[in-house]
C-alpha positions, -999 to 999 in steps of 0.1 A, spaced: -100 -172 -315 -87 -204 -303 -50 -218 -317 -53 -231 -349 -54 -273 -349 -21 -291 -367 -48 -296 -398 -48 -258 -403 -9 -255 -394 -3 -280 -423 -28 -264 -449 -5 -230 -440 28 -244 -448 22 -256 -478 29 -243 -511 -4 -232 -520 -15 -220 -483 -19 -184 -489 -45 -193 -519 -57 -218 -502 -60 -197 -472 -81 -169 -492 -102 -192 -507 -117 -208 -480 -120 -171 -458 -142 -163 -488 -161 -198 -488 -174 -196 -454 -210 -203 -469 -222 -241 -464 -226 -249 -502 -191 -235 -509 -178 -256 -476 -189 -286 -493 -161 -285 -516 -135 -287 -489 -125 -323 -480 -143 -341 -453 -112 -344 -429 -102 -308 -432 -133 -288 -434 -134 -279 -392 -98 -271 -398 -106 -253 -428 -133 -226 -414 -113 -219 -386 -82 -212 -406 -103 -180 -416 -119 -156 -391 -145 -171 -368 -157 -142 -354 -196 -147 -347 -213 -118 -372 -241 -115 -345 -228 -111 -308 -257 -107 -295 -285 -138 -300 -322 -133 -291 -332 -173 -282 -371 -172 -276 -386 -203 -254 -418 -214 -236 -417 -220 -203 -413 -259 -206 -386 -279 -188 -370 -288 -219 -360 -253 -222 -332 -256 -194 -300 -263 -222 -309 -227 -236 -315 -210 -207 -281 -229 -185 -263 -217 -220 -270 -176 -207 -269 -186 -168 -236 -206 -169 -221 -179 -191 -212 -210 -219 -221 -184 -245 -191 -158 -236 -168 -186 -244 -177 -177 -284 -179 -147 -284 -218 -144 -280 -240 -134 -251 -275 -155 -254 -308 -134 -244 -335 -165 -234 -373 -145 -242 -398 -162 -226 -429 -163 -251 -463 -172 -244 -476 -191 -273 -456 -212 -295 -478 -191 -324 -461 -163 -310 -426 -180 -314 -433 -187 -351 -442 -153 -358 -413 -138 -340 -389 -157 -360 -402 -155 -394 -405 -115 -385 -369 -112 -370 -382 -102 -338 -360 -134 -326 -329 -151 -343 -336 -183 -330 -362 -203 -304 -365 -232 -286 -387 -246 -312 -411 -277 -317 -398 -298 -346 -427 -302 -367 -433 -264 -360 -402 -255 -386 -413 -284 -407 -446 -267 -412 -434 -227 -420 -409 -241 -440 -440 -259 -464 -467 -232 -457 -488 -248 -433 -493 -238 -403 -486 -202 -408 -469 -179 -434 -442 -196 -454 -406 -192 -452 -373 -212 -453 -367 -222 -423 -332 -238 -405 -327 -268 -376 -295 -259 -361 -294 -292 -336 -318 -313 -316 -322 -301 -280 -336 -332 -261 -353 -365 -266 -378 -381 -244 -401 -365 -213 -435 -352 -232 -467 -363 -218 -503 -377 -226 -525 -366 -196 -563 -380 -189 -586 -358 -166 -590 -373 -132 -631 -369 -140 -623 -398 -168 -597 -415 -149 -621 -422 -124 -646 -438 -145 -617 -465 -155 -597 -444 -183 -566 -446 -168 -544 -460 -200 -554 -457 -237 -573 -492 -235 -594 -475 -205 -602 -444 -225 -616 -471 -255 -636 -485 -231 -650 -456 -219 -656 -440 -254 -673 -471 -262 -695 -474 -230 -707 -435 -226 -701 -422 -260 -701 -379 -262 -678 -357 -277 -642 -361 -261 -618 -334 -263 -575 -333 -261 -557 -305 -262 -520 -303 -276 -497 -274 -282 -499 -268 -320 -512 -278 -353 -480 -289 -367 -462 -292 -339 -444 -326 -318 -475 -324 -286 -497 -331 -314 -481 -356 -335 -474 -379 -306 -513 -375 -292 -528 -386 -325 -499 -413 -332 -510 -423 -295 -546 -428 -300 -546 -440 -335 -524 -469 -322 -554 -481 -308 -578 -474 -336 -589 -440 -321 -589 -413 -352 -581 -382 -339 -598 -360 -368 -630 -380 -364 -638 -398 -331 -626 -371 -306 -622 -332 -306 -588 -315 -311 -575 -278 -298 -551 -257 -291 -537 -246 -258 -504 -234 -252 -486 -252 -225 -490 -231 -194 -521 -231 -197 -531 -268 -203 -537 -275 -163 -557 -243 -158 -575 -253 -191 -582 -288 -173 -591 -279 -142 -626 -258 -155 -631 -289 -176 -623 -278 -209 -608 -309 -228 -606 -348 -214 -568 -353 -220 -537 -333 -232 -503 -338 -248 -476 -313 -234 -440 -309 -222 -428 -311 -184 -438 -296 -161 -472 -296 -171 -483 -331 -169 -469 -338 -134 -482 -305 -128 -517 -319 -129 -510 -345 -111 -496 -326 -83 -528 -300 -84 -550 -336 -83 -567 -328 -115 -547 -354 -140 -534 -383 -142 -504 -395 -165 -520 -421 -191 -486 -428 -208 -449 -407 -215 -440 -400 -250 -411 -424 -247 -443 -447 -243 -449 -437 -282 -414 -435 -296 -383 -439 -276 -357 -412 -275 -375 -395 -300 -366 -357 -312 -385 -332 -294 -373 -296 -293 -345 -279 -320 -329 -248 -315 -345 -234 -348 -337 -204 -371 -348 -189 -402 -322 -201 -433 -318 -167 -439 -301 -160 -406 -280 -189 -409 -269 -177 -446 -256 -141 -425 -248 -153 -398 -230 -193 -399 -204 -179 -376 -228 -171 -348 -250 -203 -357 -220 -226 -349 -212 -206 -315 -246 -211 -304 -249 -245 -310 -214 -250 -293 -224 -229 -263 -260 -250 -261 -241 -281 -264 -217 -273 -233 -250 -267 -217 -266 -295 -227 -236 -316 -218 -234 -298 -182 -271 -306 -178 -270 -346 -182 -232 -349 -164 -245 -357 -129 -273 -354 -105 -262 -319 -88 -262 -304 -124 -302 -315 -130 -308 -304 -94 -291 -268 -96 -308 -268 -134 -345 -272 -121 -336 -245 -94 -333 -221 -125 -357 -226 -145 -385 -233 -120 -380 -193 -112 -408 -169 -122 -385 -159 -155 -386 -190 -170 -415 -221 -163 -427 -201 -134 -435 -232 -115 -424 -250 -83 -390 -268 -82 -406 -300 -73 -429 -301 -105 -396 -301 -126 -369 -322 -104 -389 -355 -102 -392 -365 -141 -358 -347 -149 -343 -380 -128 -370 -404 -146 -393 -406 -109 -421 -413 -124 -455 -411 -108 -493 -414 -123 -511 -396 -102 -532 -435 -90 -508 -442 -65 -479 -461 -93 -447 -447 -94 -417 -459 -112 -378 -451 -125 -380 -450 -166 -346 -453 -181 -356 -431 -211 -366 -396 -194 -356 -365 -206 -322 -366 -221 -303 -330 -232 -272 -349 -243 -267 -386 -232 -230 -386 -245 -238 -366 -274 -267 -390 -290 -296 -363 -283 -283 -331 -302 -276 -348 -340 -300 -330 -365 -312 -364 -380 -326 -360 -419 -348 -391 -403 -362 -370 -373 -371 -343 -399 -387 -366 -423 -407 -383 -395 -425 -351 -390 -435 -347 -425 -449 -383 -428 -474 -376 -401 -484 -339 -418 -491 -358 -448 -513 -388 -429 -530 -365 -411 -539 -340 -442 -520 -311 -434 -497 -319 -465 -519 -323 -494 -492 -342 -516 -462 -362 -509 -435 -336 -507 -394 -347 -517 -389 -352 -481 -353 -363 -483 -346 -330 -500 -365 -312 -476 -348 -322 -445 -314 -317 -458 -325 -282 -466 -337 -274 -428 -310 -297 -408 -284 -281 -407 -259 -313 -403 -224 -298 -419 -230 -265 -391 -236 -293 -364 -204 -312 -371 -183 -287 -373 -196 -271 -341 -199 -309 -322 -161 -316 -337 -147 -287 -320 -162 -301 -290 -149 -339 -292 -182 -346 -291 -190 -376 -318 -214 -378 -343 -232 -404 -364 -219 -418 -392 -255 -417 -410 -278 -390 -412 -306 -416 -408 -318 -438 -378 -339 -465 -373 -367 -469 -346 -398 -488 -338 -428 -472 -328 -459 -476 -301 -477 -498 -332 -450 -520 -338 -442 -502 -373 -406 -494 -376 -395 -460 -391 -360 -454 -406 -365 -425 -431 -361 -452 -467 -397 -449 -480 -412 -425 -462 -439 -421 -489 -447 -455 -486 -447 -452 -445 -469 -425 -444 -497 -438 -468 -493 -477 -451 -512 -462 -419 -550 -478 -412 -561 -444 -392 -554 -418 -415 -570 -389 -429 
C-alpha cells in the first residue's frame, strides 16, 4: 500500500478519525462512496485497505491493434505495481467475448462499446448488467472498399454512390458485430450519403481476423474493422482504404476495458488497479515514438494480432496510405492516452451508442439513456484510479462533437437526436 496522502493524515487526527476511519473501510461500495465529499473521497478509500480482492485478472481481447494498452499493461509488468498480475486471452470472435464475460469465464475484455451497451439492454445476446471501467483509445478504425469496386471508380463513399447507381446488384459490408462500434460507424458512414444500410446494401458479420481472408474469395464489397486489418488489405492488394473512422467522428470512443457490474460490486479494489495499471500503459504507449515502435513489436507476435510488424507500425504514427498510390500524416490516428483525454468514461460516449441502436431498430423504444450510461460508466472508479495517477479529468461527464453529416452530438436530447435522422429504420 502506498503512504497515506496529507488528506488521509488529516481525516486521522481528528477527533472523530477512528469513526470516521471505520466508516468509510466499510463504505468501499460506489453508492456508499458517494456520500464522502468530493475533495476527500481518493483520500478517503485509501485510508481503508486497498488490497485488490482479485489478484489475478483474466483480460480477454481480439487480436486488433487497439489491444496493445492491455496487453503492454502484462508485458511491462504495470500490473505488479497494484498488486494484480493481468492474463491478456486472445479470443476469436467478439460473440465469444460477450459470452465469456457474462459467464465469468473472463473478468474483463477489451470490449467494443456498443457491445456492453447492447448485453446490458438485451440485444445482442443474453441480458445482464454490464460495467465500462474506462475508454481504451479513440480514433484508427477503418471503412475498406474491395479493389474489384475500387477499380470500377468506388474509391470514396461518393464513388461507391455512383457505382451503386450505375450497375445496381446486391452490395455487401461486413463489420464486426451487431451492436458493436465497426458497425455503427459503417452505417453512420453510408447513411451520410443517403445510403441505408438495412435496405440498399447487405450487412454481416465477420470477426476481424478474418475480414481480409473473407475479402479476398469475394465475400462482401467493403468492411468496417480495427487495425491492422484495413491496411492489411491493402498490403495483400485486395483493399483499398475508402475513409478512417476519424473520417466519421473525430477522436471518438472505440474500445473500453469492460466488466460485468457484478464484478465491479466484488471486486472495486481490483477494478481501480486495473484501470491504473492500463492507464500507465496507455500513457507509456503514446509518450514517444520508441514506445509505439517497441509496442507494435509485441503485439504483432503470433500471441496477440498474429500479423506482420509493418501492418501495425504505419497507422500507429498516422502514415496513412490508401492502397491508389495517396498517402498522408493524419493528426487524429490512434490515440491510447493523448495526455489523458482518451481514457474518461464519457456518459456522452455511452449515450451515443444507444442513439444509433434506437435509429437503426435494435432498440425498440427510447430507453432513459442518461440513467443508463451512469449505470455502466463507471466515472467515480475512473477518478479515483486517474487521481492517483495525476492524470486530469474532465470537469463534465458530457462532450460535444460534430459528426461526418454536419450534425453535432453532445448527449442533451439524445431522444430528439436519434429520431431527427433522414436514414433511419
Amino acid at each position: 500500500m502506498e503512504d497515506k496522502k496529507p488528506a488521509a493524515a488529516a481525516l486521522e487526527s481528528s477527533p472523530v478519525s477512528t469513526k470516521r476511519r471505520d466508516f468509510v473501510t466499510a463504505a468501499l461500495g460506489a453508492s456508499l462512496m458517494s456520500m464522502v465529499p468530493p475533495g476527500v473521497r481518493s483520500a478517503a478509500w485509501a485510508a481503508g485497505s486497498d488490497a485488490p480482492e482479485k489478484k489475478e485478472v483474466r483480460i480477454g481481447f481480439i487480436p486488433l491493434t487497439d489491444c496493445a494498452s492491455v496487453v503492454m499493461a502484462a508485458v511491462n509488468k504495470f500490473d505488479e505495481k497494484y498488486g494484480i498480475k493481468i492474463i491478456p486471452t486472445k479470443e476469436a470472435s467478439w460473440a465469444g467475448v460477450r459470452d465469456k464475460l457474462v459467464n465469468g469465464e473472463l473478468d474483463m475484455a477489451h470490449v467494443l462499446y456498443g457491445l456492453i451497451y447492447g448485453v446490458h439492454l438485451g440485444i445482442g445476446g443474453p441480458k445482464k448488467d454490464m460495467a465500462n471501467l474506462m475508454t481504451l483509445n479513440n480514433n484508427g478504425q477503418g471503412l475498406t472498399l474491395s479493389k474489384a469496386i475500387a477499380n470500377k471508380g468506388a474509391t470514396d463513399l461518393n464513388g461507391l454512390v455512383a457505382l451503386m447507381k450505375k450497375e445496381p446488384r446486391e452490395y455487401t459490408f461486413a463489420q464486426t458485430f451487431p451492436t458493436g462500434t465497426h458497425a455503427m460507424w459503417l452505417y453512420y458512414w453510408l447513411a451520410s450519403a443517403g445510403i441505408n444500410p438495412f435496405k440498399d446494401v447487405k450487412s454481416i458479420v465477420v470477426p476481424p481476423p478474418q475480414m481480409v481472408a473473407n475479402m479476398r474469395v469475394g465475400n462482401m464489397d467493403g468492411f468496417s474493422v480495427g487495425e491492422p486489418w484495413n491496411h492489411r488489405a491493402i498490403m495483400d492488394g485486395i483493399g483499398i482504404s475508402a475513409a478512417t473512422s476519424q473520417d466519421v467522428w473525430k477522436d471518438h470512443p472505440e474500445k473500453i476495458l469492460g466488466t460485468t457490474a457484478e464484478f465491479v460490486q466484488k471486486n472495486p479494489n481490483t477494478c481501480r488497479a486495473v484501470i491504473m495499471a492500463v492507464l500507465e500503459a496507455s500513457r507509456w504507449i503514446d509518450a514517444n515514438i520508441s514506445n509505439k515502435m517497441k509496442m507494435a513489436e509485441v503485439i504483432a507476435q503470433k500471441s496477440y494480432v498474429n500479423t506482420s510488424v509493418d501492418a501495425i507500425n504505419q497507422r500507429i504514427l498516422g502514415r496513412y496510405q490508401n492502397g491508389l498510390g495517396k498517402t498522408w500524416d493524419d493528426p487524429n490516428h490512434m490515440k491510447f492516452f493523448n495526455d489523458g483525454a482518451v481514457n474518461y468514461p464519457y456518459l456522452s460516449d455511452g449515450m451515443w451508442f444507444l442513439t444509433q441502436h434506437k435509429r437503426w431498430g435494435l432498440l425498440k423504444d427510447h430507453p432513459d439513456y442518461l440513467a443508463v450510461a451512469k449505470k455502466i460508466n463507471q466515472t467515480e472508479l475512473y477518478t479515483q484510479a486517474a487521481s492517483k495517477l495525476g492524470i486530469s479529468v474532465p470537469k463534465s461527464p458530457l462532450r460535444s462533437s460534430k459528426l461526418i453529416d454536419g450534425v453535432v452530438w453532445d448527449g442533451s436530447n439524445p431522444a430528439k437526436y436519434a429520431d431527427g435522422f433522414k436514414v433511419k429504420v
